[in-house]
C-alpha positions as CSV (number, residue, x, y, z in Angstrom):
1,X,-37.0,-72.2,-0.3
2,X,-36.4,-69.0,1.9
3,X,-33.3,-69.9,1.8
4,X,-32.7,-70.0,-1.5
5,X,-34.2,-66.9,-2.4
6,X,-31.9,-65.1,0.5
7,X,-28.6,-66.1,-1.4
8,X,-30.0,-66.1,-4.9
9,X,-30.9,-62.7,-4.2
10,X,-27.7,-61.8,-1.6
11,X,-25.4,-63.3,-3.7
12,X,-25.3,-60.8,-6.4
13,X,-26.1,-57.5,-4.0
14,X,-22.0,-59.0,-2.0
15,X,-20.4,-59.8,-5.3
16,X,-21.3,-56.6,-7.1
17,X,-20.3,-54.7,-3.6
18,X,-16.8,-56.4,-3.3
19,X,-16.1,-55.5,-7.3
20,X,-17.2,-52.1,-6.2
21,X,-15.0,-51.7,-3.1
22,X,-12.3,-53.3,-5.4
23,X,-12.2,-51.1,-8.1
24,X,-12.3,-48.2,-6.0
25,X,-9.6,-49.0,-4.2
26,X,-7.8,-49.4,-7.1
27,X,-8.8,-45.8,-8.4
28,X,-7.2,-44.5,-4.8
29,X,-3.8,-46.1,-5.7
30,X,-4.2,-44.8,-9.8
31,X,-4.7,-41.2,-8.3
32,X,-2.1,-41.8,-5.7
33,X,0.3,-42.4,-8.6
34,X,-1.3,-40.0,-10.9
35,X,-0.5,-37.0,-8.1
36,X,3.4,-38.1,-7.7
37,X,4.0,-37.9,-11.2
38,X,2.3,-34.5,-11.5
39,X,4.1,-33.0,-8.8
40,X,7.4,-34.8,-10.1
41,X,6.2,-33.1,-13.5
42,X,5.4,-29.8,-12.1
43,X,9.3,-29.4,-10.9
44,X,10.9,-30.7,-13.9
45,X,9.0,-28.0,-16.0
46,X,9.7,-25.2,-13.3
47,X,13.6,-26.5,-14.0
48,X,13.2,-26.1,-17.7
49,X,11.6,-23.0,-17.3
50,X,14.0,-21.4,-15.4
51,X,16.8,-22.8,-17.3
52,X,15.4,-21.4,-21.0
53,X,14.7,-18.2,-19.1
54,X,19.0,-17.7,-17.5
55,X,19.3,-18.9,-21.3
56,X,17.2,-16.0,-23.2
57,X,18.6,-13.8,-20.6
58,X,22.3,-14.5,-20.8
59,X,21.7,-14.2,-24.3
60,X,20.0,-11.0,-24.6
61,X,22.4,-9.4,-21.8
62,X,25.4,-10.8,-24.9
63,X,23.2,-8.3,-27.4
64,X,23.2,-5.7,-25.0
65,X,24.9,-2.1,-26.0
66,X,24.9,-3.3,-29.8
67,X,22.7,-2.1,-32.3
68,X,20.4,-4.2,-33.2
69,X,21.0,-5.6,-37.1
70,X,24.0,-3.8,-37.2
71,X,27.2,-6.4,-38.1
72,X,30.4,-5.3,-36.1
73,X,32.6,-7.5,-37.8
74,X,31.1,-6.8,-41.1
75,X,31.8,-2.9,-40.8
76,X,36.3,-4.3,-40.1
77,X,36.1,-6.3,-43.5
78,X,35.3,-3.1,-45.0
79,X,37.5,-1.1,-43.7
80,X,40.1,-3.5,-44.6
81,X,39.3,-4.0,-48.1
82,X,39.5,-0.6,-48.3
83,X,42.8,0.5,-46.5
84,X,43.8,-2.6,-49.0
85,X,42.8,-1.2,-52.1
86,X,44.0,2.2,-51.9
């Protein structure tokens, strides 16, 4: 009967330990994976970033020295409706 009672009782403590070890094991791999993709993710934003930011500069440099809302190639269809109607 001792017997018994050592594996009836021993039994459950091992199983519940190797399900245990198991799934934590697992959770090392998940995080493994979960820390390559963040520091794959981290450089493809710092990419994008810089990219939209050459982007919003080149274009802002493309602005510079005009006034702002003021149409250059509105004021030479003026003048040329004008020299056409006198």
């Amino acid at each position: 009967m001792p017997i018994v009672f050592a594996i009836g009782t021993g039994l459950p403590v091992v199983i519940i330990s190797w399900i245990l070890a198991y799934s934590f094991a697992s959770v090392g791999t998940f995080y493994n994976k979960i820390q390559v993709f963040e520091v794959w993710f981290r450089r493809i934003t710092a990419v994008i970033f810089i990219l939209v930011g050459i982007y919003v500069g080149i274009e802002y440099m493309s602005h510079f020295g005009h006034e702002h809302g003021h149409n250059h190639d509105h004021d030479h269809e003026i003048e040329h409706v004008e020299k056409t109607v006198n």
